[in-house]
ROLUMVO-629308 format. One line per field, with one value per residue (C-alpha): residue number from 1; residue in one letter; y, x, z. Coordinates in steps of 0.25 Angstrom, whole numbers, plus 5000, padded with zeros to 4 digits. Last residue first. Example, Ala and Ser with C-alpha at 12.3 -4.5 7.8 and 13.67 -1.06 7.14 Angstrom:
REM ROLUMVO-629308
num <- c(2; 1)
residu <- c(s; a)
north <- c(4996; 4982)
east <- c(5055; 5049)
up <- c(5029; 5031)
END
This chain:
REM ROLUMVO-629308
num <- c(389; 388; 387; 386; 385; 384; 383; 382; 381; 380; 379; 378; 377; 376; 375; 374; 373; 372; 371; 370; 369; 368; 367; 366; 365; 364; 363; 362; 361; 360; 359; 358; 357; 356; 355; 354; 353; 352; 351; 350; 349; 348; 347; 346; 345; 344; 343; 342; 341; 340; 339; 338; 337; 336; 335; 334; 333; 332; 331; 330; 329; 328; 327; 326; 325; 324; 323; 322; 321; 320; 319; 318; 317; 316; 315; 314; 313; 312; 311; 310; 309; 308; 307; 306; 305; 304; 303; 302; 301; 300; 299; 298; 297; 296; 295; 294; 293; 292; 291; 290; 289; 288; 287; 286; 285; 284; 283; 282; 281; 280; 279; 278; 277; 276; 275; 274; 273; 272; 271; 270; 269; 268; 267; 266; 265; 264; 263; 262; 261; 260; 259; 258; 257; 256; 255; 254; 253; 252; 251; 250; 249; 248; 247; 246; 245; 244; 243; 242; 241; 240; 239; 238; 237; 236; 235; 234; 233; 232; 231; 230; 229; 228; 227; 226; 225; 224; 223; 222; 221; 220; 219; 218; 217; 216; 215; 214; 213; 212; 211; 210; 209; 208; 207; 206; 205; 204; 203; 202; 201; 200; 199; 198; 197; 196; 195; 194; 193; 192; 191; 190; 189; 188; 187; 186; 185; 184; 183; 182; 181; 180; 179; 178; 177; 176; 175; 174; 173; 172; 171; 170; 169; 168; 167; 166; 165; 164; 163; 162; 161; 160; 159; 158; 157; 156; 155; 154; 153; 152; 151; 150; 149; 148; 147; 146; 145; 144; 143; 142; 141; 140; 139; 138; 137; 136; 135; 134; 133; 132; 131; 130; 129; 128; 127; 126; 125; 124; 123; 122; 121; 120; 119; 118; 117; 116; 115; 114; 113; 112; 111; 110; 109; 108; 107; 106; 105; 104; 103; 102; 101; 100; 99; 98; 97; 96; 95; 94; 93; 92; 91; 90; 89; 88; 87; 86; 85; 84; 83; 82; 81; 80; 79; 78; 77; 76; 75; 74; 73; 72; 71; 70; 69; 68; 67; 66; 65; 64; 63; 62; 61; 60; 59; 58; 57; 56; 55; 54; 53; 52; 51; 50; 49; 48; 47; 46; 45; 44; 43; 42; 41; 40; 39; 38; 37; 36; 35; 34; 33; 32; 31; 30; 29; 28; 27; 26; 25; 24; 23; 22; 21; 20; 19; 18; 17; 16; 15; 14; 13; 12; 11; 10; 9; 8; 7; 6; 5; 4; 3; 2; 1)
residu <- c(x; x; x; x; x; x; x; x; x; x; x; x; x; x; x; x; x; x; x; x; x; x; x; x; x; x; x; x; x; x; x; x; x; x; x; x; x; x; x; x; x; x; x; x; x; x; x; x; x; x; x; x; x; x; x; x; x; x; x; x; x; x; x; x; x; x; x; x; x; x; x; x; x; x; x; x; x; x; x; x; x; x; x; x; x; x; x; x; x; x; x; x; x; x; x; x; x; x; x; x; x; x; x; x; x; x; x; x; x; x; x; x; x; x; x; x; x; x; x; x; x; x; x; x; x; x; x; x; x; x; x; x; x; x; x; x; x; x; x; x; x; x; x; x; x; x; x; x; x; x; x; x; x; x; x; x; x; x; x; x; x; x; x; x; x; x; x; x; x; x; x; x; x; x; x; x; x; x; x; x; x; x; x; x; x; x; x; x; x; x; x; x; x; x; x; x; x; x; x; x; x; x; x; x; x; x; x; x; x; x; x; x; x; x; x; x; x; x; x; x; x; x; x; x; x; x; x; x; x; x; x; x; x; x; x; x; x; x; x; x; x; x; x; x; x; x; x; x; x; x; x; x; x; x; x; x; x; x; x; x; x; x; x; x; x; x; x; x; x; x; x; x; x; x; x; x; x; x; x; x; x; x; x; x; x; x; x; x; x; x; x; x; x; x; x; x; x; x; x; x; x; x; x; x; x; x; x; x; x; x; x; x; x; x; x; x; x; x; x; x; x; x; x; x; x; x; x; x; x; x; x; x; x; x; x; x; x; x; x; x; x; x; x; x; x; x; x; x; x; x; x; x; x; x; x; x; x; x; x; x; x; x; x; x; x; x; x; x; x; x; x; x; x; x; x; x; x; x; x; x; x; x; x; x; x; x; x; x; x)
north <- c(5052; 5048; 5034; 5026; 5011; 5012; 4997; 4994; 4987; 4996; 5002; 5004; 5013; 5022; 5023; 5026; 5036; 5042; 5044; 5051; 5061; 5062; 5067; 5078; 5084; 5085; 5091; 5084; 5080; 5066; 5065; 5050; 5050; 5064; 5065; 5078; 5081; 5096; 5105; 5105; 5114; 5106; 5098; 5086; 5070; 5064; 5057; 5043; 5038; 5031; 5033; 5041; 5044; 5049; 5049; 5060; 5066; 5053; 5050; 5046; 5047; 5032; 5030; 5030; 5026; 5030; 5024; 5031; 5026; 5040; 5037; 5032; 5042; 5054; 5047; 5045; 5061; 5065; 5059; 5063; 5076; 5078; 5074; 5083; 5096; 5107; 5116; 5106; 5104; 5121; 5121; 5108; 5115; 5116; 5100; 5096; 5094; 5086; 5075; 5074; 5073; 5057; 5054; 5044; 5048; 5049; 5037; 5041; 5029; 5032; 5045; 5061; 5063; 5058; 5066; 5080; 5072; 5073; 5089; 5093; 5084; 5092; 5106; 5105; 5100; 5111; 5122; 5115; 5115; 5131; 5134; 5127; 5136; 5148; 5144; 5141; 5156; 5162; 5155; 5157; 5172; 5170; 5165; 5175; 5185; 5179; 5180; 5168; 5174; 5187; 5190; 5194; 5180; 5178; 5190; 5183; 5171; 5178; 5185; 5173; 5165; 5174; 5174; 5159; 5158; 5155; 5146; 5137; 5131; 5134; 5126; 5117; 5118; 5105; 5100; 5088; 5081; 5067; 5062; 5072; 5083; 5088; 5101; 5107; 5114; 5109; 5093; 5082; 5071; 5063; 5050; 5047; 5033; 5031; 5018; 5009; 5005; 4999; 5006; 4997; 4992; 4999; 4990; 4995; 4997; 5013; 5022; 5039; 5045; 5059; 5071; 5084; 5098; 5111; 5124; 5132; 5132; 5118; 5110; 5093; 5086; 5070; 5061; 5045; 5033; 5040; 5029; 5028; 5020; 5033; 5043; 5054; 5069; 5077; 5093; 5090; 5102; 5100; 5101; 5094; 5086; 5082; 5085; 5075; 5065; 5070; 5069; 5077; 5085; 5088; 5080; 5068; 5061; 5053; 5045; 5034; 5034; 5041; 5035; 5040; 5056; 5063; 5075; 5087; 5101; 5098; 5108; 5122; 5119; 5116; 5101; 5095; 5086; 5074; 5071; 5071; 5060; 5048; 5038; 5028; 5035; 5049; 5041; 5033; 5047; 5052; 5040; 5038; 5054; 5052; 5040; 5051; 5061; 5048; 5045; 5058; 5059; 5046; 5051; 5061; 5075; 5080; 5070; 5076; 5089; 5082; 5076; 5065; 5055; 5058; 5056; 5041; 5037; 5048; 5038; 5027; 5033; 5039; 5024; 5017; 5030; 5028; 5034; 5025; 5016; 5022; 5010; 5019; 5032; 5046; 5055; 5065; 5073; 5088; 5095; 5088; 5073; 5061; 5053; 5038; 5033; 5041; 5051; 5050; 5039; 5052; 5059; 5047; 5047; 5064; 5065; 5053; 5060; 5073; 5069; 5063; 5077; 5083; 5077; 5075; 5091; 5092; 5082; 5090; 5104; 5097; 5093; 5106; 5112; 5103; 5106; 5122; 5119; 5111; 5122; 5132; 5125; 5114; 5116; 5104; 5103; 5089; 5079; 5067; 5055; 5042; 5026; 5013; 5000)
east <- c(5171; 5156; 5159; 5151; 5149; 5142; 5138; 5125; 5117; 5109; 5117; 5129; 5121; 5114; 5129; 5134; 5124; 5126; 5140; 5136; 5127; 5138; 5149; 5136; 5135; 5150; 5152; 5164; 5178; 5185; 5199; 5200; 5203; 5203; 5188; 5183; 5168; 5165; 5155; 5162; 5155; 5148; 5158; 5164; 5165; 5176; 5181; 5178; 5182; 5169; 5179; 5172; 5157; 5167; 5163; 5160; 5148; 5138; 5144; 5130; 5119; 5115; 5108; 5094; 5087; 5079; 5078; 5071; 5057; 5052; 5043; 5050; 5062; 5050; 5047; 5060; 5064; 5053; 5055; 5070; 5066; 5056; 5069; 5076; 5067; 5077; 5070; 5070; 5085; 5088; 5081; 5088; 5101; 5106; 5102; 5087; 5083; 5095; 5089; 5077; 5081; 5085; 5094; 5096; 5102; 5100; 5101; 5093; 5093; 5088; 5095; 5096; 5082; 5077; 5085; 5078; 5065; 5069; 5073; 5059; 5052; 5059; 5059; 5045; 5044; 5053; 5045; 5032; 5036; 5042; 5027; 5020; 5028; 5023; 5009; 5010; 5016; 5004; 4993; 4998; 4997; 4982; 4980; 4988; 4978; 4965; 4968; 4967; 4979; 4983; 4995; 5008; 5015; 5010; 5018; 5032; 5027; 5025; 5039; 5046; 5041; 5045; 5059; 5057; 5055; 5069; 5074; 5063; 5063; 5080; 5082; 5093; 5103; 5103; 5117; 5117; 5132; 5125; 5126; 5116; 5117; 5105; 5100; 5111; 5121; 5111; 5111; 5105; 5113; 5109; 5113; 5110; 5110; 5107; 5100; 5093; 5090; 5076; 5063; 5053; 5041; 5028; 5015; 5002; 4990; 4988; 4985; 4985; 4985; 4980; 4983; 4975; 4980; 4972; 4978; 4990; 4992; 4990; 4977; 4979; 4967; 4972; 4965; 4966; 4965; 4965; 4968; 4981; 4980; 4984; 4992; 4983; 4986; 4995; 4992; 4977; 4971; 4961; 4946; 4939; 4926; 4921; 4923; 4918; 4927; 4936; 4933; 4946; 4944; 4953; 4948; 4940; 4945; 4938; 4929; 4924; 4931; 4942; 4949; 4959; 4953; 4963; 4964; 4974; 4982; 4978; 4986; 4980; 4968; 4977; 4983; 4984; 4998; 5004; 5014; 5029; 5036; 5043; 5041; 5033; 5026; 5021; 5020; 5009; 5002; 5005; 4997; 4985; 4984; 4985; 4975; 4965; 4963; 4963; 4950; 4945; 4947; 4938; 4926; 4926; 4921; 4909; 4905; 4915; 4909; 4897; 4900; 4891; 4893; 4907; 4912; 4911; 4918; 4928; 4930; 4931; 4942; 4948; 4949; 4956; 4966; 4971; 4963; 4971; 4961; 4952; 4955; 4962; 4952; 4956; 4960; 4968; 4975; 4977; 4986; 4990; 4994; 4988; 4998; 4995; 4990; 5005; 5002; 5002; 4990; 4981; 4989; 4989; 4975; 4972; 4985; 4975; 4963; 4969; 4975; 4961; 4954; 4964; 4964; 4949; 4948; 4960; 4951; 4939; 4947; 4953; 4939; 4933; 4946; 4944; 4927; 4928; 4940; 4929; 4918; 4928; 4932; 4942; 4955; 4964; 4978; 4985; 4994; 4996; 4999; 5005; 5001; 5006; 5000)
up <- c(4973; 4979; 4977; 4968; 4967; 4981; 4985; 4988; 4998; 5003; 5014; 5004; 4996; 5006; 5014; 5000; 4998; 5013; 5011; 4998; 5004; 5016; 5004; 4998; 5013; 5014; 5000; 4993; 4994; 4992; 4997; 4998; 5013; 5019; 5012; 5011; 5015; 5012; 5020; 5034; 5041; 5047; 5055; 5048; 5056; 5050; 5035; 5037; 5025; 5016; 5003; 4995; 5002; 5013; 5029; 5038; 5033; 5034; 5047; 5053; 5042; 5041; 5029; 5023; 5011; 4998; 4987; 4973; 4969; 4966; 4977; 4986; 4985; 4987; 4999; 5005; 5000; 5009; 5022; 5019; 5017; 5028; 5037; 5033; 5035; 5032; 5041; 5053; 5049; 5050; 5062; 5068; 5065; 5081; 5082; 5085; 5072; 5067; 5080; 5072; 5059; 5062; 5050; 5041; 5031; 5016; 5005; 4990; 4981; 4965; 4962; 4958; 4956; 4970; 4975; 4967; 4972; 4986; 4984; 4979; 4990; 5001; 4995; 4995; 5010; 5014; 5007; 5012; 5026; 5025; 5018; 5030; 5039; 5030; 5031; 5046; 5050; 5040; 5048; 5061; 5055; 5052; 5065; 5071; 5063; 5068; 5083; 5091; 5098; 5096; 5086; 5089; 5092; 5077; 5072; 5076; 5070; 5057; 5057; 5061; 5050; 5040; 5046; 5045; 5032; 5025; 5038; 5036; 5023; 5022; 5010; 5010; 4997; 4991; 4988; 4976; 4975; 4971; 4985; 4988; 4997; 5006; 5011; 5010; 5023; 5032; 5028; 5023; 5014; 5003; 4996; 4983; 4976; 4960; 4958; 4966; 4982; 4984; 4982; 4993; 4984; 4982; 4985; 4979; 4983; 4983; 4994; 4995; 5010; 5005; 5012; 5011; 5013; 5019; 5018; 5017; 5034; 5034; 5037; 5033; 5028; 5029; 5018; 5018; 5008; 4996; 4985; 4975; 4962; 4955; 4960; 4967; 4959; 4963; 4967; 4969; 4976; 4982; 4984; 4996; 4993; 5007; 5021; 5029; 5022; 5012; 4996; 4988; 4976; 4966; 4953; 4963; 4975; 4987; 4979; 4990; 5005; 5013; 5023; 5035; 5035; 5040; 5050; 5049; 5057; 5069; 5076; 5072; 5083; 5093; 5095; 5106; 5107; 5107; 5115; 5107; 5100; 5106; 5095; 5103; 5114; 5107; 5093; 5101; 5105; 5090; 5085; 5096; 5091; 5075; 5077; 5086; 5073; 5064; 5073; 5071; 5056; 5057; 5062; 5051; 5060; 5062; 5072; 5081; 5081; 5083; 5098; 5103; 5094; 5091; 5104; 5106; 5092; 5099; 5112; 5102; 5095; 5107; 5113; 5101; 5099; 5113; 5125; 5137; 5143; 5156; 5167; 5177; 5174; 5171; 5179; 5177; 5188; 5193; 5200; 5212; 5203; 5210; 5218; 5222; 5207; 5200; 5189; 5174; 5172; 5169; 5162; 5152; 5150; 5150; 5139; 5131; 5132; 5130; 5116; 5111; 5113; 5108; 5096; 5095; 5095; 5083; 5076; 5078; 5073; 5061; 5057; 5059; 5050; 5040; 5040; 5039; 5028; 5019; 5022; 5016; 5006; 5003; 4994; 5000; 4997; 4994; 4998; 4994; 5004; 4999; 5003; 4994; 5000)
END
């Protein structure tokens, strides 16, 4: 089973955006709602049975079971008959709504991310509709439940043989965006190890160097606008709140961030299928992002967004049908794509590799390129008939 997600924006009317935006508000409702069950539950097993906090203390029954997804569903089955501003919305847009939660709390536990918290009324940002049935497209309209025929603008159209399984309406600050979870019966085989090799390198000074000598120059996404961003946060902290104009200008600072996220994410896809131009096997490192984000250039990595680069240059490889792999990063810069020599561990400003061995010279971030193509190479089974001299 082949699954892809296409993108598009939605042109619905006035009465259309009236219904999104009630939707968005009952799903932000149940959220909370679902989230304070559960902090209540487990503030109430915190403290010890012979000393009872002198503030306050929650309580809630020995015997009551833990409020996972299974209970909250049932409890908002329950709900819905008495309550109508829940009727008026897509039973099952709800129940995704408490899927997503059971799923952040268990991510909480198991891959150590942050609590889960309420969100204001800016903060759910989308809902999805998990099946849609009977004609769902036709020309450039798209058939959602409860809200009917949407307009919008078809930018690609639907490969054929491929079948709408689910819609996701997303808010942003340029409008409204649907995405469509595509599926197709067929089996696509794993792309092995072919062709042309390239190795890449990330980096500060360039963006990336190729194996093949290519320097991309990084684009500074961030660093360009933010003295605009500055000014019009800096007139925000003016502003009354509630008021209509720092709406308005909340407004203005979300377009422009969303312009710096499009910019990058632009710039992205326009450079992987430059790669994937140049050869048939693309090897980059293995890296954890996570840990360059918290050095004293983690402003300058956030901006470059690597890691949204390789996410996306993997799934542009795929589908072009080019390899793509990963290597182990550690002393990439200090050995020779040459003669393998360990040549020492450079500073930063060192911009040229040099080998004391053989006497191969070249740019630093285009010599670790190459060491990770051979390290590619050889970790597939290969042998490289090529050296880099």
């Amino acid at each position: 089973m082949l699954t892809l997600t296409y993108e598009y924006k939605l042109k619905p009317t006035k009465q259309q955006i009236e219904d999104i935006e009630n939707i968005l508000t009952v799903c932000r409702k149940v959220w909370n709602y679902a989230l304070r069950e559960r902090k209540d539950w487990v503030n109430s097993r915190k403290c010890k049975v012979n000393a009872c906090s002198l503030e306050c203390e929650y309580i809630i029954k020995a015997d009551e079971p833990f409020p996972n997804y299974h209970v909250q569903a049932k409890r908002l089955t329950e709900a819905k008959k008495n309550n109508p501003e829940l009727k008026s919305v897509n039973a099952q847009v709800l129940q995704q709504v408490l899927r997503t939660l059971d799923r952040a709390w268990d991510d909480m536990k198991a891959r150590n991310f942050g609590f889960p918290r309420f969100k204001k009324h800016f903060r759910m940002k989308s809902f999805v509709f998990p099946q849609l049935k009977g004609e769902v497209l036709k020309a450039n309209q798209l058939k959602l439940p409860q809200i009917g025929w949407v307009n919008f603008h078809q930018s690609r159209p639907i490969p054929v043989g491929f079948v709408v399984k689910q819609a996701r309406v997303v808010r942003r600050a340029s409008g409204y965006f649907v995405m469509l979870s595509l599926q197709a019966d067929v089996d696509v085989p794993d792309i092995s190890f072919h062709g042309h090799p390239i190795g890449i390198d990330i980096g500060l000074e360039s963006f990336l160097a190729t194996s093949e000598g290519t320097l991309i120059a990084r684009p500074k996404f961030f660093k360009s606008l933010q003295r605009q961003l500055e000014l019009l946060q800096r007139r925000l902290r003016n502003k009354r709140l509630g008021s209509n104009n720092r709406k308005k200008l909340n407004v203005k600072i979300a377009r422009l961030h969303q312009k710096i996220s499009d910019t990058r994410k632009d710039f992205h896809f326009k450079t992987a299928h430059k790669i994937c131009d140049q050869g048939d096997s693309i090897f980059v490192e293995d890296i954890d992002f996570r840990t360059w984000a918290k050095g004293m250039l983690g402003k300058h990595t956030l901006d470059a967004g690597f890691g949204q680069f390789f996410t996306i240059l993997s799934y542009v490889s795929w589908k072009r049908g080019k390899y793509f792999g990963k290597v182990n990063k550690d002393r990439t810069s200090q050995t020779c794509p040459c003669c393998n020599a360990h040549t020492g561990k450079k500073t930063l400003d060192v911009r040229i590799h040099s080998c004391p061995e053989c006497g191969y010279t070249t740019n630093r971030d285009v010599a670790a390129s190459q060491v990770i193509r051979n390290r590619g190479v050889n970790a597939v089974g290969q042998t490289v008939l090529e050296n880099a001299c």
